[in-house]
N, C-alpha and C positions, 0 to 999 in steps of 0.2 A: 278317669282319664283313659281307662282303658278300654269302656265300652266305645270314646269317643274316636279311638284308634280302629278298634275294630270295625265303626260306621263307616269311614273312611274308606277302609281297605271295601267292603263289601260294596259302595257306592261305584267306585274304580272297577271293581272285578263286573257288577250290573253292569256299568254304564261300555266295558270293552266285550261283553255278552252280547247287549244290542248293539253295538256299531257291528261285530263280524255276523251278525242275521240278517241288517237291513245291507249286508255286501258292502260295506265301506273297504275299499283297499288301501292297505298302508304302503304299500309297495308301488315299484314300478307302475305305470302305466298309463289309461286314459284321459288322468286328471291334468295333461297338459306339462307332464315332467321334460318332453323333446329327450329323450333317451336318456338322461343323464340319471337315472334315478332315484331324484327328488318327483318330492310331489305326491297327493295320494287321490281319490275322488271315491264318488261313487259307482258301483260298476254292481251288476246283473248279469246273472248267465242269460237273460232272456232278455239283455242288449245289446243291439249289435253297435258297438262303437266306431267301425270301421266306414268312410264315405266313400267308399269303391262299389258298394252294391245301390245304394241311391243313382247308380245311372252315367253320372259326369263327374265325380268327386277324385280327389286323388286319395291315393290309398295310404293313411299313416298311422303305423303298428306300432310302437314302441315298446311295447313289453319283448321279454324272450322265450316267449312260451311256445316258441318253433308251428305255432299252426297254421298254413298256408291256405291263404285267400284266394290265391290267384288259381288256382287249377292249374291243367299241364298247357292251355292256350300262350302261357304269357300273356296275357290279353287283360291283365288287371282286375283280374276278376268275376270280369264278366261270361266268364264259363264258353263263350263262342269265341271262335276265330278271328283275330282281327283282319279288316281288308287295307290292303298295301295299296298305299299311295303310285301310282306310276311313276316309273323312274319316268329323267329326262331323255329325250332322243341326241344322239350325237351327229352334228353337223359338219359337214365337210365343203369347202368352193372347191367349185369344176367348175366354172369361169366367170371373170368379171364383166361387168357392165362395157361396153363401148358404143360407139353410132351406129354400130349393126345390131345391135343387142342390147339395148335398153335394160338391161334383168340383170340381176347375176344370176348364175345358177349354180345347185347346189345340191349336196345329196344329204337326207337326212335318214338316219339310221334310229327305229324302235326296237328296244332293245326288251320289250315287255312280252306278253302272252298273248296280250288282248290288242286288238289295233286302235289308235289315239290319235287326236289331232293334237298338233304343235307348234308351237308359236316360235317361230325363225326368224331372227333380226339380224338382218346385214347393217353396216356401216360401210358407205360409200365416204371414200376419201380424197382428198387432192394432191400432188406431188410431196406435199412437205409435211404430207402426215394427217392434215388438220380433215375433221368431218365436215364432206360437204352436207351430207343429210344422213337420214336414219330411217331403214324402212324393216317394216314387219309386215308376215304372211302364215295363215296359218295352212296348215298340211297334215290331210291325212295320211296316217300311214298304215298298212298291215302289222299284224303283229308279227314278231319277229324281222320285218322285213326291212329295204331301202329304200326309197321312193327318190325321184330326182324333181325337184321344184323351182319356180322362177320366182324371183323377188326382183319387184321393177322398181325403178328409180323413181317413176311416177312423172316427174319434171323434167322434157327436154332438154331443158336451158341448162342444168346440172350437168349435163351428157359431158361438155367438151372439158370441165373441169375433173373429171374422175379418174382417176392415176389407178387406184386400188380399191376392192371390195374387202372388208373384213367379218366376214360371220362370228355371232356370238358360236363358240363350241358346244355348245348344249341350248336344246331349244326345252322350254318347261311346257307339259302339258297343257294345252287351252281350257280342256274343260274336263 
């Protein structure tokens, strides 16, 4: 009985020899624990288990082995600079529509580096509020600068109904 004890023991000690050779982790990490540290898989110093260097991937580290992926870009990893979306331009009316003036006009402010075109939507209304129509124009503007632009009604017949112009306050980037 007791050689059969000692097989035992020595099969168990083999068999947790090769699992820590071929890198089986008991612990925390790859194998899909989601932080809670259950769970164990296989793991490799010579894999990278991280989908942030493939390109498009998001990045998720769950172990706490403090080694940072991301470099000093914030950039997820990908070691370069990320490029900033342009902000929105801010719009302001300097005057509405009338039978002299078919437009409204309007001043739109880039508030960026680089000069952008912007997509401006006024809303022509009638006394009691309600939209008579909906127009968009886009506008380039300087970087840093103001630019002043007309957005036309487009439809005479509109004209004699228009009480009010209301711009959207932020025109988004066109392109």
């Amino acid at each position: 009985m007791n050689s059969r004890g000692n097989t035992l023991r020595l099969t168990a000690v083999s068999a947790l020899v090769v699992l820590a050779l071929t890198g089986f982790s008991t612990g925390r990490g790859h194998g899909g624990g989601h932080g809670d540290g259950g769970g164990g898989g296989c793991s490799s110093s010579s894999q990278n288990h991280d989908s942030s260097s493939s390109g498009g991937g998001t990045h998720r580290d769950y172990d706490d082995d403090d080694d940072d992926d991301y470099g000093t870009s914030g950039s997820g990893g990908s070691g370069g600079s990320a490029s900033m979306s342009p902000q929105d331009a801010t719009v302001e009316l300097v005057g509405c529509a009338s039978a002299k003036t078919p437009y409204a006009t309007v001043e739109v402010t880039n508030p960026n580096a680089s000069a952008g075109v912007f997509t401006v939507t006024v809303t022509f209304r009638d006394s009691t509020g309600a939209e008579v129509v909906s127009r968009s124009e886009e506008v380039d503007v300087p970087a840093n600068a103001t630019m002043t632009a007309q957005v036309d009604v487009e439809d005479s017949t509109n004209l004699p109904r228009i009480a009010d112009c209301a711009p959207d306050p932020y025109a988004p980037p066109a392109r």
